[in-house]
C-alpha positions as CSV (number, residue, x, y, z in Angstrom):
1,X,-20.0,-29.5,8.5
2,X,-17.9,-29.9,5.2
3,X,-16.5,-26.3,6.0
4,X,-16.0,-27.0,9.2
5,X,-13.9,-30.0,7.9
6,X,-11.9,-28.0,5.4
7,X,-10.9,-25.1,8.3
8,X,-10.0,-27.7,10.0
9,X,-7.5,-29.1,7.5
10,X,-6.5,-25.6,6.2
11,X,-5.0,-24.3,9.7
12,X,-3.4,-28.1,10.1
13,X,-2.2,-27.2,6.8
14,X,-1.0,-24.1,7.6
15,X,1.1,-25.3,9.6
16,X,2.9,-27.9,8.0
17,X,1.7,-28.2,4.4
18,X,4.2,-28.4,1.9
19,X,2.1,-27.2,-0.9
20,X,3.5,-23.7,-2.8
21,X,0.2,-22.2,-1.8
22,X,0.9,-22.7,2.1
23,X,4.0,-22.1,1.4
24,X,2.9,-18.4,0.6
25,X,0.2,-17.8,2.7
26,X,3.1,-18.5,5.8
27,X,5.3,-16.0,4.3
28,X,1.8,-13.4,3.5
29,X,0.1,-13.6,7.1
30,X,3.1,-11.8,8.8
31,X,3.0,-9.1,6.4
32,X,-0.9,-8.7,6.8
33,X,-0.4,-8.5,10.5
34,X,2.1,-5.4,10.0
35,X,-0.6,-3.8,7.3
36,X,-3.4,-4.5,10.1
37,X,-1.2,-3.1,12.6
38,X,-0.5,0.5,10.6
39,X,-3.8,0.7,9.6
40,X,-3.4,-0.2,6.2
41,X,-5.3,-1.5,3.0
42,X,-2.9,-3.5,0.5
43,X,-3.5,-4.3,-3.4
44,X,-3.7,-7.3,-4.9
45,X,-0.4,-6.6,-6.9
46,X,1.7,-4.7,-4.6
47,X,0.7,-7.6,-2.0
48,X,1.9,-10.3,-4.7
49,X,5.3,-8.1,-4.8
50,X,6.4,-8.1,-1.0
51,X,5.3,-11.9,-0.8
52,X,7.4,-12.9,-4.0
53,X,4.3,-14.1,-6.1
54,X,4.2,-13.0,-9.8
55,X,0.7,-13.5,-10.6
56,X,-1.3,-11.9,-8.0
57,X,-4.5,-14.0,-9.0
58,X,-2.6,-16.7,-7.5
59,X,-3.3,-15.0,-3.9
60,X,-6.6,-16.5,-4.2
61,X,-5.8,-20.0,-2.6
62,X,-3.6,-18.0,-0.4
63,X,-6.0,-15.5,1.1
64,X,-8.3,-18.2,1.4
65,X,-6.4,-20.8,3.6
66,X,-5.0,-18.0,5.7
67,X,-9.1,-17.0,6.4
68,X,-10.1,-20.5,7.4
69,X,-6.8,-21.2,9.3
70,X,-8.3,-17.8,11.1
71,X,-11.5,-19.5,11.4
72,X,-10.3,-22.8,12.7
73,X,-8.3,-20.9,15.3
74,X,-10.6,-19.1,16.5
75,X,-12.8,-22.2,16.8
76,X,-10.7,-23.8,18.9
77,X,-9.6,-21.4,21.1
78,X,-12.9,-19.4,21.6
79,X,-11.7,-16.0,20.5
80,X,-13.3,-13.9,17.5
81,X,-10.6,-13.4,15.1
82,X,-11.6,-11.0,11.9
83,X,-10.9,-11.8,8.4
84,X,-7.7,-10.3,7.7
85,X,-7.6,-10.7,4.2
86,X,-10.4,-8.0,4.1
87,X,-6.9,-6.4,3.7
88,X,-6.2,-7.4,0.3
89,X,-8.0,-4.8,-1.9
90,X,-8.0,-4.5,-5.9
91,X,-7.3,-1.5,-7.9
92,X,-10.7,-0.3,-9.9
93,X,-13.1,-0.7,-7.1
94,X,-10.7,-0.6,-3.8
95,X,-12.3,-4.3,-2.4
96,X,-11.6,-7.8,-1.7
97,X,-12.3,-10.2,-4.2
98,X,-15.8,-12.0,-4.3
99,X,-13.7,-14.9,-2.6
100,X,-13.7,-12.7,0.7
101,X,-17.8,-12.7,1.1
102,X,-18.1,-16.5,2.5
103,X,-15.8,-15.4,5.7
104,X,-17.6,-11.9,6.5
105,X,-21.5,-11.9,5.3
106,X,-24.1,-14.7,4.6
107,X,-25.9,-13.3,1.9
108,X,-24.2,-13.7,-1.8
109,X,-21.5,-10.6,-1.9
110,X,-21.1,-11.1,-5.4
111,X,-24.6,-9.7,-5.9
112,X,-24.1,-6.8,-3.7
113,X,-24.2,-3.1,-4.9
114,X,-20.8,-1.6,-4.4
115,X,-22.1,0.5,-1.3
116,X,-23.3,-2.7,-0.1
117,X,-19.9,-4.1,-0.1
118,X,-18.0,-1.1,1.0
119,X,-20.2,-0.9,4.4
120,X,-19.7,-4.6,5.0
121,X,-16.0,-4.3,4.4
122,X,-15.5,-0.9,6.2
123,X,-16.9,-2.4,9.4
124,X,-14.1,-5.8,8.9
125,X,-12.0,-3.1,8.6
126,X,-12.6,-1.8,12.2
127,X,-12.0,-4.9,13.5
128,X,-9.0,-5.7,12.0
129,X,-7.3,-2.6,12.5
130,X,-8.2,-2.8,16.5
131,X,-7.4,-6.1,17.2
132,X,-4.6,-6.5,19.7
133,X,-3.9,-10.1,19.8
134,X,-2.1,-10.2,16.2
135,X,1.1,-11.5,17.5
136,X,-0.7,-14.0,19.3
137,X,-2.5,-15.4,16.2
138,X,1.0,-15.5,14.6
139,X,2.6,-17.6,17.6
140,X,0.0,-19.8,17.5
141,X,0.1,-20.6,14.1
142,X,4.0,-21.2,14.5
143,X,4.9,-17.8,12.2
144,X,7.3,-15.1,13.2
145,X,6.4,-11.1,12.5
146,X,8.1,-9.4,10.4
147,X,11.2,-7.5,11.0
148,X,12.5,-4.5,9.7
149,X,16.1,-3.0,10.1
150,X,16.4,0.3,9.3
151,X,18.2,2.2,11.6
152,X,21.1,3.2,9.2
153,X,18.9,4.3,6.9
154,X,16.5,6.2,8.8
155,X,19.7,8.0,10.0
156,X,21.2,8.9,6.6
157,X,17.9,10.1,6.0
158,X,17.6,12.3,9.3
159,X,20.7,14.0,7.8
160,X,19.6,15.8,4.5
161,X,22.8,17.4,3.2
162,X,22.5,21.1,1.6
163,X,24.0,22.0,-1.8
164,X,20.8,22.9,-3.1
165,X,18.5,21.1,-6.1
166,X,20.9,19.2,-8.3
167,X,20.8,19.8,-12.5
168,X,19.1,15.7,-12.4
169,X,16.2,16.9,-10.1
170,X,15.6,19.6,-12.1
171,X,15.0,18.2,-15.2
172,X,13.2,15.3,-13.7
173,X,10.6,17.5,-12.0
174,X,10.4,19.4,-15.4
175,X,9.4,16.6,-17.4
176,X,7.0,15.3,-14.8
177,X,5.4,18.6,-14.5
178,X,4.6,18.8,-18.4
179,X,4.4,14.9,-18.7
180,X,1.4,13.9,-16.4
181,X,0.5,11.2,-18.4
182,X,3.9,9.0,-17.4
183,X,2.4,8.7,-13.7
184,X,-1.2,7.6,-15.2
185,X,-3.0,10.7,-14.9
186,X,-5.1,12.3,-17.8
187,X,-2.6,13.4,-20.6
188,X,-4.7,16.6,-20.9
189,X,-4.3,18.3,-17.3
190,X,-3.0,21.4,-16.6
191,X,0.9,21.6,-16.9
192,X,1.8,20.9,-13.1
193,X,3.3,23.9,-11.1
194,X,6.4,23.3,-9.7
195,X,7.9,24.0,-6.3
196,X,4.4,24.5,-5.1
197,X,4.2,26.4,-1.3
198,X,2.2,25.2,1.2
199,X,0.9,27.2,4.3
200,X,4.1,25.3,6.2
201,X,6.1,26.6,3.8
202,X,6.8,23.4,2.5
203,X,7.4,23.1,-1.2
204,X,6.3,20.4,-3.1
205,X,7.6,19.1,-6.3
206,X,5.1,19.3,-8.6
207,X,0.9,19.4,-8.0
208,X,-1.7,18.8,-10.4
209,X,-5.2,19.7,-10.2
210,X,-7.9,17.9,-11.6
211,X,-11.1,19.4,-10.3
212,X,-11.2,18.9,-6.7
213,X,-8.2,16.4,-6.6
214,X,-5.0,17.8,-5.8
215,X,-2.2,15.3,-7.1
216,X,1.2,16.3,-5.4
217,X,4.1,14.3,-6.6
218,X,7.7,14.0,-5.2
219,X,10.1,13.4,-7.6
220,X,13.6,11.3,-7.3
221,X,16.0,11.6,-10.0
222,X,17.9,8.7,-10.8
223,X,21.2,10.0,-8.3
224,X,19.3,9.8,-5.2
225,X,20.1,7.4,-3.0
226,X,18.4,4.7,-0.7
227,X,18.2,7.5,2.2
228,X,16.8,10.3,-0.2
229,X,14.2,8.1,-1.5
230,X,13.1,7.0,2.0
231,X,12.4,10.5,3.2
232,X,11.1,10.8,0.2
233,X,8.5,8.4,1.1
234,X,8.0,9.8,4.5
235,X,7.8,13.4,2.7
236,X,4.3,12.0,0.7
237,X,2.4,11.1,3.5
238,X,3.3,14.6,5.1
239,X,2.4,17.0,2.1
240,X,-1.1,14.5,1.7
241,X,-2.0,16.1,5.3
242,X,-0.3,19.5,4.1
243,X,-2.3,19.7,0.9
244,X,-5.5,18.7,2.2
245,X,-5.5,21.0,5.4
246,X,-5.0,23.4,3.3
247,X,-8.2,22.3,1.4
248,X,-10.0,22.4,4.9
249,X,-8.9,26.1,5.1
250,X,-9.9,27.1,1.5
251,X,-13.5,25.3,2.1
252,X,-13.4,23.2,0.0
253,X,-13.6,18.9,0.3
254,X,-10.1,17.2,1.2
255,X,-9.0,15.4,-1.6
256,X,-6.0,14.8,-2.8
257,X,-3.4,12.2,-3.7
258,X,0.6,11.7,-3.0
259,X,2.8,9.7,-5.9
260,X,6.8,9.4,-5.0
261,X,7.8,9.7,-9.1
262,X,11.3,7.5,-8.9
263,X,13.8,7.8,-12.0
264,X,15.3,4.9,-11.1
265,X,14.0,1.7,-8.8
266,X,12.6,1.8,-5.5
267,X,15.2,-0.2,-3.2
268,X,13.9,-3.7,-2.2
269,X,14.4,-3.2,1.8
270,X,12.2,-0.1,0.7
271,X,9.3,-2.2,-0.5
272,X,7.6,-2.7,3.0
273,X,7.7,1.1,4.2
274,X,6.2,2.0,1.2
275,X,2.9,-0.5,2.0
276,X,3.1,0.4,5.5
277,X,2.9,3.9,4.9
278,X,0.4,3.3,1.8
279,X,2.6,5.7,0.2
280,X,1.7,5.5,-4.5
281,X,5.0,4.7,-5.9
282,X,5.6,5.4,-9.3
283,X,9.0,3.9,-10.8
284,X,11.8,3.5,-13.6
285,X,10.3,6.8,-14.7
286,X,12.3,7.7,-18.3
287,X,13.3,10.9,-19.5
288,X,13.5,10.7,-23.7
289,X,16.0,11.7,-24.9
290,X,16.3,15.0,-27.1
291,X,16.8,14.6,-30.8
292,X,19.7,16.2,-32.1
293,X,18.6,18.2,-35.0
């Protein structure tokens, strides 16, 4: 009954509370219902990014009023609405926080084995992702969805100009290549081969191999502009089907991982494509330089 209580409250609150944390779960729940919409998991920190909020622990109390607002709603209006914060995943074991085990299972989720957890949140997953009343949840709850303008940008990015690769790319691919350790990967792998071909005769930047994994990496020097580094982002999530059918081919398991390696910073109007598309963005990438002897 307490519970009850408090869903009630929270979805009154969401509404028209004026406290910071209600502030932010209005501005988060659009953005969750894009990520649901594209079929997308989100972590804690790049979540915490996109919404503003620089301590991503503080998307605690905001995850959690946003779930019992969804409760309350549904309540009222007799519809089964899942827990979209299932959505909100952290880094080391890709799942919600304990917080999220009250609104999808009865038994104690903290004391769960991973597998547990993972088949509990894969099935919340499901739901979420088919849902087709999103935009309804959001009217009803007084919030707008999110809207993205990117036309001119999606143009300029349409039109790749020739000229071939520039003396920046160059070195910046070469010093990813031998540097695998500035993108987080094991300092010890294999220098990375560059300009790798793929059955499409695509050509990757650079792709590292670390046992099974295949890490390809597109690299953006620190002259391209807004357009290049969008089709850059567009040109990860095609060479992570590229690499891994070619896996498929070769027998052996697909698995692999994309990382957009930025010189300089990805553009804020940026920031949402790159969660949409669940694309790894590594940034502000520096090149030391060369001691003069």
């Amino acid at each position: 009954m307490a519970k009850r209580l408090t869903a009630k409250i929270a979805n009154a609150d969401l509404l028209e509370g004026e406290k910071l944390y209600l502030d932010r779960a209005r501005i988060t729940l659009p953005y969750l219902v894009q990520l649901a919409k594209a079929g997308q998991t989100i972590y804690y920190s790049n979540l915490a990014q996109q919404v503003g909020i620089p301590n991503p622990r503080n998307l605690n109390y905001v995850l959690g009023s946003i779930g019992n607002a969804l409760i309350d709603l549904g309540d009222r209006t007799k519809n089964k609405i899942p827990p979209i914060q299932c959505l909100v995943v952290n880094k080391r074991q890709e799942l919600p926080g304990e917080g999220i085990g009250w609104f999808i299972t009865q038994r104690d989720f903290s004391k769960l084995t991973k597998t547990q957890k993972q088949k509990i949140v894969s099935k919340q997953l499901i739901e979420i992702y088919s849902y087709p009343h999103w935009d309804w949840v959001l009217d009803e709850l007084g919030l707008k969805p999110v809207i993205m303008d990117l036309d001119v940008e999606l143009k300029l990015a349409k039109n790749r100009k020739g000229g071939g690769e520039s003396e920046h790319h160059k070195k910046f691919k070469e010093y990813i290549a031998n540097n695998p350790s500035v993108l987080g990967l094991k300092s010890d792998l294999e220098i990375g081969q560059q300009e790798y071909l793929l059955p499409s005769a695509d050509a990757i930047d650079v792709l590292f191999t670390e046992k099974g994994l295949k890490i390809g990496v597109e690299v953006k020097s620190i002259i391209s502009d807004t357009a290049d580094i969008l089709r850059g982002l567009f040109q990860c999530v095609k060479y992570k089907h590229l690499i891994e059918a070619e896996q498929i081919v070769n027998n052996e398991v697909p698995d692999s991982r994309t990382i957009l390696a930025l010189q300089g910073c990805l553009p804020a109007e940026l920031l949402t494509v790159k969660n949409l598309l669940g694309v790894e963005v590594i940034e502000k990438i520096e090149i030391p330089f060369a001691r003069k002897k």
